[in-house]
C-alpha positions as CSV (number, residue, x, y, z in Angstrom):
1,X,89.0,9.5,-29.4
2,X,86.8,9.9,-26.5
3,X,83.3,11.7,-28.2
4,X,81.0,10.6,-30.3
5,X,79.2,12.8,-32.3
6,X,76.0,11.7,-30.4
7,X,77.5,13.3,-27.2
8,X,77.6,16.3,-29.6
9,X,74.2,16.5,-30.6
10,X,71.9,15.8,-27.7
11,X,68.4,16.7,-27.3
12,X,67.7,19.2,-24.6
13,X,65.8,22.1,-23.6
14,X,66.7,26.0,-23.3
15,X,67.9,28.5,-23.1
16,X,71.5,27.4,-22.1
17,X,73.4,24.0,-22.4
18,X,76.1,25.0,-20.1
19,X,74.2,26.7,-17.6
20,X,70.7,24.8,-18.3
21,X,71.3,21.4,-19.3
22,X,74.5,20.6,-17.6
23,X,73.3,22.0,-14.5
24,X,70.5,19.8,-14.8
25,X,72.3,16.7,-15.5
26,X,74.4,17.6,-12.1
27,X,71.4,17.8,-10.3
28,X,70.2,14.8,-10.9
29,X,73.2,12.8,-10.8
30,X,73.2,14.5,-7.1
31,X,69.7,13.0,-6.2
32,X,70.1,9.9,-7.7
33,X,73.7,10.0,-5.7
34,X,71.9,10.2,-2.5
35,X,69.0,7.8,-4.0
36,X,72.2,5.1,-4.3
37,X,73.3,5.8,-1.0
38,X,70.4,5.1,0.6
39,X,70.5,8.5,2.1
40,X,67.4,10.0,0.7
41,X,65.0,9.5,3.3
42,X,67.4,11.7,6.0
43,X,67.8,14.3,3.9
44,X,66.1,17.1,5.6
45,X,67.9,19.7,3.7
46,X,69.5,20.0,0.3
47,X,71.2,23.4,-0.3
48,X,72.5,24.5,-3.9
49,X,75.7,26.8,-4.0
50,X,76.7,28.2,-7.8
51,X,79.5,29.7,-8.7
52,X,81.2,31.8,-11.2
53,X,79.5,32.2,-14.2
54,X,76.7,30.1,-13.5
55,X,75.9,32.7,-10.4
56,X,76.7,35.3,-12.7
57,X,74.3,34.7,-15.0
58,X,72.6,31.5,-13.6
59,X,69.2,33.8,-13.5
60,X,69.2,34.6,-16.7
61,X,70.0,31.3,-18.3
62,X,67.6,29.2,-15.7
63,X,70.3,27.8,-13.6
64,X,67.7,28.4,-10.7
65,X,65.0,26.3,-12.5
66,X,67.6,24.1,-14.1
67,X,68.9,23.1,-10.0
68,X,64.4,22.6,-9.2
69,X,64.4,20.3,-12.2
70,X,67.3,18.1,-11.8
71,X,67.1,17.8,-8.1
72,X,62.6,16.6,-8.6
73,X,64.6,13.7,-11.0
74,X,63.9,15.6,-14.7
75,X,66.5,15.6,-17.1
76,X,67.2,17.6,-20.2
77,X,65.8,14.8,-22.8
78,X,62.8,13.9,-21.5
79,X,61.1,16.9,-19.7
80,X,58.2,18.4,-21.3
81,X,59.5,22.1,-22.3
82,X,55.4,22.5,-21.7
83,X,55.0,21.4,-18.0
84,X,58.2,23.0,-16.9
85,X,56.4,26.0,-15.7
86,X,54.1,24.4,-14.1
87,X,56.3,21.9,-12.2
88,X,58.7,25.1,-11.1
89,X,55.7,26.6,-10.1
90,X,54.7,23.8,-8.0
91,X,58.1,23.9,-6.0
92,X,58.0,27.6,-5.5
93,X,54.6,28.3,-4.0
94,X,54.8,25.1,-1.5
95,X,58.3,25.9,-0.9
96,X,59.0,21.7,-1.1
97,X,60.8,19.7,-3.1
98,X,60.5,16.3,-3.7
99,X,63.8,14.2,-4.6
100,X,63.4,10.8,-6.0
101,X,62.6,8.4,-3.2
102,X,62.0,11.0,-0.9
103,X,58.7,12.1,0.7
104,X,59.9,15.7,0.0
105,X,61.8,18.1,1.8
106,X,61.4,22.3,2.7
107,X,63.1,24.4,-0.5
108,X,63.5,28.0,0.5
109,X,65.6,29.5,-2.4
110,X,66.3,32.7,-0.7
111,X,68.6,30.1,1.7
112,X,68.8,27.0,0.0
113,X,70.0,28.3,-3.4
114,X,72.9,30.7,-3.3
115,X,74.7,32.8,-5.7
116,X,78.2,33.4,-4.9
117,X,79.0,35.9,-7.5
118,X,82.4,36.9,-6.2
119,X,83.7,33.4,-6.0
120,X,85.4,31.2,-9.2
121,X,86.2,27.7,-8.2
122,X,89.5,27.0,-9.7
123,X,88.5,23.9,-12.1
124,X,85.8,25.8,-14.1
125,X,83.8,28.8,-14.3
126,X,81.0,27.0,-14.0
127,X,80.8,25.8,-10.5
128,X,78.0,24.3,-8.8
129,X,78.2,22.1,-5.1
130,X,75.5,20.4,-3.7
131,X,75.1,19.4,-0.1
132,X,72.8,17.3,2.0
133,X,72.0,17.6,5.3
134,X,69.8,16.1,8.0
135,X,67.5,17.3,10.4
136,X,70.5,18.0,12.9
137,X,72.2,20.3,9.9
138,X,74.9,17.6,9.8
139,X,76.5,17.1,6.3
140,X,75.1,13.5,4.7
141,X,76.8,14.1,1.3
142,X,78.7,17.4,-0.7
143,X,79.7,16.8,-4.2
144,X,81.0,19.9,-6.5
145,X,80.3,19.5,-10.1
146,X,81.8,21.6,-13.3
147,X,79.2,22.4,-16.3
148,X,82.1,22.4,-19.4
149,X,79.5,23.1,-22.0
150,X,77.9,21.5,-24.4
151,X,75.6,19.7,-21.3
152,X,78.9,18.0,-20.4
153,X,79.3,17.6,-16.6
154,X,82.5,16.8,-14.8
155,X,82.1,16.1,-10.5
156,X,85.3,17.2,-8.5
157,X,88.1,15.2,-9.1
158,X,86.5,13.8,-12.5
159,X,89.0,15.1,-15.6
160,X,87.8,14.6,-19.3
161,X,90.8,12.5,-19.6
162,X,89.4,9.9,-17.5
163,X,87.3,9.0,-20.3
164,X,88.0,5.7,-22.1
165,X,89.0,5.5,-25.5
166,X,86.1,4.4,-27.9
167,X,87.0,1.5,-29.5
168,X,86.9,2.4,-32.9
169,X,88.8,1.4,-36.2
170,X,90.0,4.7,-37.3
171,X,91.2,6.8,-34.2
172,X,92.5,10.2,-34.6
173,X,93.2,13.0,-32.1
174,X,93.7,16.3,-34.2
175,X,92.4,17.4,-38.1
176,X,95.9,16.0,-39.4
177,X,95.5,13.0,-37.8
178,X,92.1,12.7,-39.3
179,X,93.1,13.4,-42.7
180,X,95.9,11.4,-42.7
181,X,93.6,8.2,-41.7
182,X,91.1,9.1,-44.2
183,X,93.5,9.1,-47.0
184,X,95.8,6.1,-46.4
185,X,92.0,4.2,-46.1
186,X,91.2,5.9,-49.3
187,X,87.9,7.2,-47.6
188,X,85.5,10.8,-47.2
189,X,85.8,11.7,-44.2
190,X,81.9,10.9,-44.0
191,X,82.7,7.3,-44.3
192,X,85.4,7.5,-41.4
193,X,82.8,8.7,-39.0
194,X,80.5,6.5,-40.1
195,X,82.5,3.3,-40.0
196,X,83.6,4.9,-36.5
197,X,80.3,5.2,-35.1
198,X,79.1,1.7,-36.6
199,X,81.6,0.4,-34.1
200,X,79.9,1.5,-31.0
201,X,76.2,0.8,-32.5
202,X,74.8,-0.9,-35.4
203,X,74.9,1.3,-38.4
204,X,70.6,1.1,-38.7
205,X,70.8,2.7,-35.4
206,X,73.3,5.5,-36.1
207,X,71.8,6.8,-39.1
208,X,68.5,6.4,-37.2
209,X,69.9,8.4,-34.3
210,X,70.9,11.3,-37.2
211,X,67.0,11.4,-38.5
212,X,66.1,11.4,-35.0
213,X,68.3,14.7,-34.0
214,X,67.4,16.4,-37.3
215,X,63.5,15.9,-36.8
216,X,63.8,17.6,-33.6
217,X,65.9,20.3,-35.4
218,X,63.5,20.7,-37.9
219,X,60.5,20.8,-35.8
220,X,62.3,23.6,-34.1
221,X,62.9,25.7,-36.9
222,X,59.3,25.2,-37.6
223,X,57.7,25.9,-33.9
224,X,59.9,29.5,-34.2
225,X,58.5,30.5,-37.7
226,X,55.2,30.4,-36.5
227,X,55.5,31.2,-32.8
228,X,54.8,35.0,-32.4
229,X,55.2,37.4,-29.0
230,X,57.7,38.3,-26.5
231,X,60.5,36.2,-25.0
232,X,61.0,36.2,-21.6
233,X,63.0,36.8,-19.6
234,X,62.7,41.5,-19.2
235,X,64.1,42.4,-22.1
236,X,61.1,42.4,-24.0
237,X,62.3,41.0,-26.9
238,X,60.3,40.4,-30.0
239,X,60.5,37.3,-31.6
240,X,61.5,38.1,-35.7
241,X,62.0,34.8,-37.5
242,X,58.1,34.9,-38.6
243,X,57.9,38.1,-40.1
244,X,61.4,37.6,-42.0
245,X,60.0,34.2,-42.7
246,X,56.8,35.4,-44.1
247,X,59.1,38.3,-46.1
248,X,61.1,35.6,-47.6
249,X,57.9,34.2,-49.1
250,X,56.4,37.1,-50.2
251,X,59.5,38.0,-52.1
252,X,59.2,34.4,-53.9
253,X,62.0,33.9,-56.5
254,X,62.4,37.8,-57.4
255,X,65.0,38.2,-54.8
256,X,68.0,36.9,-55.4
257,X,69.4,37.1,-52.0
258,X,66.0,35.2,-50.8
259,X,68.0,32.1,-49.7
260,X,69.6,34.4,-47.4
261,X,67.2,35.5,-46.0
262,X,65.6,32.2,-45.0
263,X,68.9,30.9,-43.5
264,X,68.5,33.8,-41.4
265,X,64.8,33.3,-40.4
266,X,65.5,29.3,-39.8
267,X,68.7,30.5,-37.3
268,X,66.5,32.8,-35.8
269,X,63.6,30.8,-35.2
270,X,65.8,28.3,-33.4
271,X,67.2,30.2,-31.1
272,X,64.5,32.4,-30.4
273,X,62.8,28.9,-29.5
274,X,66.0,28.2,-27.1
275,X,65.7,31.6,-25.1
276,X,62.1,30.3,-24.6
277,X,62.8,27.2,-22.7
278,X,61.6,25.6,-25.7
279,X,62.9,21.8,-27.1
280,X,66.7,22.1,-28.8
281,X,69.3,20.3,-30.0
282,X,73.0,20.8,-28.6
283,X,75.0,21.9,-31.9
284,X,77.5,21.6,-30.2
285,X,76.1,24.0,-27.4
286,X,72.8,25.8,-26.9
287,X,73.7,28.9,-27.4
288,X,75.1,27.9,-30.9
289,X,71.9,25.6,-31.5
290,X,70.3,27.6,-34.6
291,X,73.3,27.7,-36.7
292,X,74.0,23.8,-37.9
293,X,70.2,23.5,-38.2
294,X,69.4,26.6,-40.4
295,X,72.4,25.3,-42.7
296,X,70.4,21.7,-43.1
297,X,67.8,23.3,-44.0
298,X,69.5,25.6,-46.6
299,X,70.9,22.3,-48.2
300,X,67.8,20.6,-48.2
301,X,65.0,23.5,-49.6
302,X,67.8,25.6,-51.6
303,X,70.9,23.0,-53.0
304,X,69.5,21.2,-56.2
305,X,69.7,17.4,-55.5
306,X,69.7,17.7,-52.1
307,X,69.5,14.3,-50.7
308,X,68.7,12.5,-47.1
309,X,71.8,10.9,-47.8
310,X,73.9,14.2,-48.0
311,X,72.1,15.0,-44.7
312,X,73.9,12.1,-42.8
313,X,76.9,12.9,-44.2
314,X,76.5,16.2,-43.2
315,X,75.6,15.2,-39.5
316,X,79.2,12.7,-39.7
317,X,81.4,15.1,-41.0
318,X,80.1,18.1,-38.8
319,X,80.4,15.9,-35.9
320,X,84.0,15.1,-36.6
321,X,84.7,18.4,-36.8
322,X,83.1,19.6,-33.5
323,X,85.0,16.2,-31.6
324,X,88.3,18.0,-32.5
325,X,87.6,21.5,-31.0
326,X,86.1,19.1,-27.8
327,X,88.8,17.3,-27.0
328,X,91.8,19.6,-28.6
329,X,90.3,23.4,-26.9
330,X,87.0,23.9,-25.6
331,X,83.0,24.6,-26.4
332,X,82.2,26.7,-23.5
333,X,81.3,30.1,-23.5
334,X,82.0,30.7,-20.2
335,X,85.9,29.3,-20.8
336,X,86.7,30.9,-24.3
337,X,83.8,33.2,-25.1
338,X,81.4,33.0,-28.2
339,X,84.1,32.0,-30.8
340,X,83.7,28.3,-28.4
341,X,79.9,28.4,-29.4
342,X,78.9,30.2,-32.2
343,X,82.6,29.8,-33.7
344,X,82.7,26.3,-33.4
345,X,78.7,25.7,-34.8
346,X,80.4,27.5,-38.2
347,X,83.1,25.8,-38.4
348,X,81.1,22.4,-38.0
349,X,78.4,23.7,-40.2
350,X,81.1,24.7,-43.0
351,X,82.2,21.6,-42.8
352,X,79.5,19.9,-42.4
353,X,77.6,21.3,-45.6
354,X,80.9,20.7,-47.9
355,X,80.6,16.7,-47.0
356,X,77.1,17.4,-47.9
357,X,78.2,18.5,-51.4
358,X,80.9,16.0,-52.3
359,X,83.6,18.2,-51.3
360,X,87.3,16.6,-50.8
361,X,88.6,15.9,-47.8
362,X,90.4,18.8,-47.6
363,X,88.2,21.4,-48.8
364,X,86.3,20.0,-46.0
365,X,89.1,20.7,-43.6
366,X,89.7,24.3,-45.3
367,X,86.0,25.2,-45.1
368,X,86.1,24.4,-41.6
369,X,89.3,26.2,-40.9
370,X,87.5,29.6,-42.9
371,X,84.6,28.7,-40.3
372,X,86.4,29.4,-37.3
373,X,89.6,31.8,-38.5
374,X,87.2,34.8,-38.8
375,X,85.2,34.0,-35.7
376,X,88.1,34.2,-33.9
377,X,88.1,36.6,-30.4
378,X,84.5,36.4,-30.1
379,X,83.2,37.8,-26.9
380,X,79.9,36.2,-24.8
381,X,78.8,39.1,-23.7
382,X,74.6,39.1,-23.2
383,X,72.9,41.5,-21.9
384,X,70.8,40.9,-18.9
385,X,72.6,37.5,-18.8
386,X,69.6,36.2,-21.0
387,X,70.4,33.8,-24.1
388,X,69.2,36.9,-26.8
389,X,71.3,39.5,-27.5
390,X,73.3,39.4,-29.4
391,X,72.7,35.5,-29.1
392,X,70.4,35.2,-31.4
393,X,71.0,37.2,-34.6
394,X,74.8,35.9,-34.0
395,X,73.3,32.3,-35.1
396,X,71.7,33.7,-38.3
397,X,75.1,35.8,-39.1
398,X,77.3,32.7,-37.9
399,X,75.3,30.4,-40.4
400,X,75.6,32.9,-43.5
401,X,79.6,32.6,-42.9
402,X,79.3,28.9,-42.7
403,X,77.4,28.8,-46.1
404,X,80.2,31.4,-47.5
405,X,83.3,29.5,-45.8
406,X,81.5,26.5,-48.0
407,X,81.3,28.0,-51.2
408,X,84.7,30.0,-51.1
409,X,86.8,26.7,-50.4
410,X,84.6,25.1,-53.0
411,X,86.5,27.0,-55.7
412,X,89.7,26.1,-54.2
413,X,91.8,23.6,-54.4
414,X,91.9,23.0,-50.2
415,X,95.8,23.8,-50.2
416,X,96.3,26.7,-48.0
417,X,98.2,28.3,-45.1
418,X,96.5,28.2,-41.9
419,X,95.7,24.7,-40.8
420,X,91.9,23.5,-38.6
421,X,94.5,22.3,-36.5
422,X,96.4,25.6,-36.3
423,X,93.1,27.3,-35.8
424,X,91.6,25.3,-33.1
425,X,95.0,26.0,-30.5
426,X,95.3,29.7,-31.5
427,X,91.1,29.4,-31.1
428,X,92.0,28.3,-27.3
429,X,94.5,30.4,-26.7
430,X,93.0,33.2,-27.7
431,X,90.0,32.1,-25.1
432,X,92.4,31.5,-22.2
433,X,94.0,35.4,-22.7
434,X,90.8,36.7,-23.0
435,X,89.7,38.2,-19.8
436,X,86.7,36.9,-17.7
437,X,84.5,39.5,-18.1
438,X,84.3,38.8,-21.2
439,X,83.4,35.5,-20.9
440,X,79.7,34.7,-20.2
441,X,79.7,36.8,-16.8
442,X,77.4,39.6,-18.6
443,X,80.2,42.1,-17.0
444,X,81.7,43.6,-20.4
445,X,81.1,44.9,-23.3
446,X,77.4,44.5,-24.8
447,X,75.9,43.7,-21.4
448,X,77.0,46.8,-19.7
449,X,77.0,48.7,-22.5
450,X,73.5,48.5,-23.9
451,X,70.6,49.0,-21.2
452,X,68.3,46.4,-20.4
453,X,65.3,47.8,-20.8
C-alpha cells in the first residue's frame, strides 16, 4: 500500500483536480524548485507549455489561472476561493508575476503560456513543462510534470511506484487481498483502515482529519443550496440545487421519493460550487466531488440512527475502496474517462454507506462492485471544456446509484459473480481502449454535439 485515504480526500478548490489542483501543485513545486536552487533572482522569464488534455481544455478547467496561482506560491488548501479573482487579476493587468523570493518578473500569457493542442506527451495526457530563463533567454531550469488526477502530480522521470510502502499492519494490494486480511483478523473492513491509518498518525488525529474533510464537505453542500445565479464560465448555466432544495422542502414528508430528491440537490449543490472555483473536497477527484458528500448527507438527515461514528466508518471504508482503483487502474478523466471519476465516487460511496450501515465485509465489496459495473464506459465529454455538463447532474445521478448499489446488496447475501477486483481491471481496460476524444479533450460526443451557447 502506497495511499492513504487522506491523499484521497484533500481539500482544494475548483473546478478541476486534475487540471486545477494538480496543475497548481506543479506550479508551485516549480517556483519553490528554483527558490531551492537559488535561482530565483535570475529568472527573467518563466514560460508555461501545456499539453494534451490540459491544453485541450486547460481554459475551461482554469489551467491558465491554476499555472498564475501556483507559480505567485498559492496552493490548492490554503488559497482563499474569494481572493483568487482578485489575485489573477492583479497578474493580468500588470502583466508581472511575482515568484516566491523573487522581485517579480514580465508575464505575457499570449507568449509565456502556451497551448499545444496537437501535442500528447507520452507519459500522460496531462502534460505541463515549465522553463526558466534569464535575461540572456538562456535555459536556468525545465522540469515536465504529469497531473494523474485526483491533484496527484508526478515530475518527468517520477513513477507512482517510486512511492514507499506505508508502514502499516494490514497491507493489501487488490479487494481480495483486503478481504482476505480482514477476515483472518476477524475485523470490518472499517477497523482495517482505521488500525491502518493509526499507524501513520495517532488515531485522535485521524478521526479528527475525517470531521475535518466532512465539515468542509458539508459547508459545501450548504454554500450551493443557497447560492443563486449563473456559473461562469459562457455557458450560462443556472445554478439548480436551490430551487430543487427548496422543492424538497415544500413537499415535506408527502413525497415519498423526497429523499431523492435531496441527494440530488446536495450533489448538485456541490458541484455547482466546484465549477465556481468555489472550496471542495477531492472525492477522489473534483469532478466527482458532489457524489460521496451528498451520500453523507443522505445517511445522516434520512437513515434512522445515523451516527458520527457511522460517518468515520464511512470515510475508512470509502477510502479503502478508492486506494484500490488508485493504485490497481486509474482516477483520471483524462486517462479512462468519467467511469475514473464519477464511476469510482459510486463505487466508494456504495461502499462507503454499507460500512456505514453494518454491512458485511462482503456486501461491502458487492456494493462497491454494483457501484462501478454499471458505470462502466463512461465518457468525459464537457461541453465547452467547462466542469458542468453533463458534470454536474452526473454527481446527483452517480450518487442515487450508489444509494441503490447499497440497498440492493443489502438484501443479498454478498456472494456473487463478478468480483471489485474483476471490475476495477475490466474498468481500466475499458479506459485504455477507449479513444482520446473521448477522454476529457471536449472533442466527442456531448461537447461537439450540443452547442455552447
Amino acid at each position: 500500500m502506497k495511499t492513504s485515504i487522506f491523499d484521497l480526500f484533500r481539500i482544494g478548490i475548483g473546478p478541476s483536480s486534475s487540471h486545477t489542483v494538480g496543475p497548481m501543485r506543479a506550479a508551485r513545486r516549480f517556483a519553490s524548485a528554483l527558490q531551492d536552487r537559488g535561482l530565483t533572482e535570475s529568472v527573467a522569464r518563466v514560460k508555461v507549455e501545456l499539453f494534451g488534455s490540459l491544453a485541450l481544455t486547460g481554459i475551461g478547467h482554469g489551467t491558465d489561472r491554476a499555472m498564475l496561482l501556483g507559480l505567485s506560491g498559492e496552493t490548492p488548501e490554503e488559497v482563499d476561493p474569494a481572493l483568487v479573482d482578485s489575485i489573477i487579476g492583479d497578474i493580468r493587468n500588470s502583466k508581472r508575476l511575482r515568484i516566491p523570493g523573487s522581485r517579480g518578473i514580465v508575464f505575457d500569457e499570449s507568449r509565456d503560456l502556451l497551448f499545444h493542442n496537437d501535442v500528447v506527451l507520452p507519459q500522460h495526457p496531462n502534460g505541463m513543462r515549465f522553463s526558466a530563463l534569464d535575461e540572456r533567454a538562456a535555459v536556468l531550469l525545465s522540469e515536465t510534470y504529469f497531473s494523474i488526477g485526483g491533484g496527484f502530480v508526478l515530475k518527468e522521470g517520477e513513477t507512482e511506484g517510486d512511492a514507499r510502502q506505508l508502514p502499516v499492519p494490514h497491507p493489501f494490494s487488490n479487494a481480495a487481498e483486503m478481504l482476505d486480511r480482514a477476515e483472518r483478523k476477524n475485523l470490518p473492513l472499517w477497523r482495517l483502515m482505521l488500525e491502518n491509518e493509526s499507524a501513520l498518525r495517532p488515531e485522535a488525529e485521524v478521526r479528527a482529519r475525517i470531521e475535518r474533510i466532512w465539515s468542509v464537505m458539508d459547508a459545501c453542500i450548504e454554500r450551493g443550496l443557497h447560492a443563486s445565479g449563473i456559473l461562469p464560465g459562457g455557458l450560462r448555466v443556472r445554478r439548480r440545487a436551490p430551487g430543487l432544495y427548496a422543492k424538497t422542502r415544500e413537499d415535506s414528508k408527502t413525497d415519498p421519493l423526497r429523499a431523492l430528491d435531496a441527494v440530488n440537490a446536495f450533489a448538485m449543490a456541490v458541484n455547482e460550487e466546484n465549477a465556481a472555483g468555489g472550496r471542495v473536497v477531492t472525492a477522489p477527484t473534483n469532478g466527482a466531488a458532489g457524489l460521496l458528500p451528498a451520500v453523507l448527507r443522505y445517511y445522516r438527515e434520512f437513515i434512522p440512527g445515523s451516527t458520527s461514528e457511522g460517518l468515520v466508518r464511512f470515510f475508512l471504508t470509502a477510502g479503502a475502496i478508492g486506494i484500490l482503483y488508485k493504485e490497481n487502474a486509474s482516477i483520471s478523466g483524462a486517462e479512462v474517462g468519467c467511469q475514473g471519476e464519477v464511476g469510482v465516487a459510486c463505487s466508494m460511496a456504495a461502499g462507503g454507506l454499507a460500512g456505514a450501515l453494518g454491512a458485511s465485509n462482503a456486501q461491502i465489496e458487492h456494493a462497491a462492485e454494483i457501484g462501478m459495473e454499471h458505470n462502466l464506459g463512461m465518457t468525459c465529454d464537457p461541453i465547452g471544456g467547462l466542469v458542468q455538463i453533463p458534470c454536474i447532474e452526473r454527481n446527483a445521478i452517480g450518487a442515487v446509484k450508489a444509494i441503490n448499489a447499497c440497498r440492493m446488496t443489502m438484501q443479498e447475501s454478498g456472494d456473487h459473480k463478478v468480483s471489485l477486483d474483476d471490475v476495477i481491471r475490466t474498468m481500466y481496460q475499458t479506459g485504455l481502449d477507449m479513444q482520446s476524444r473521448y477522454k476529457e479533450t471536449a472533442l466527442a460526443g456531448l461537447a461537439v454535439n450540443v452547442k455552447e451557447c
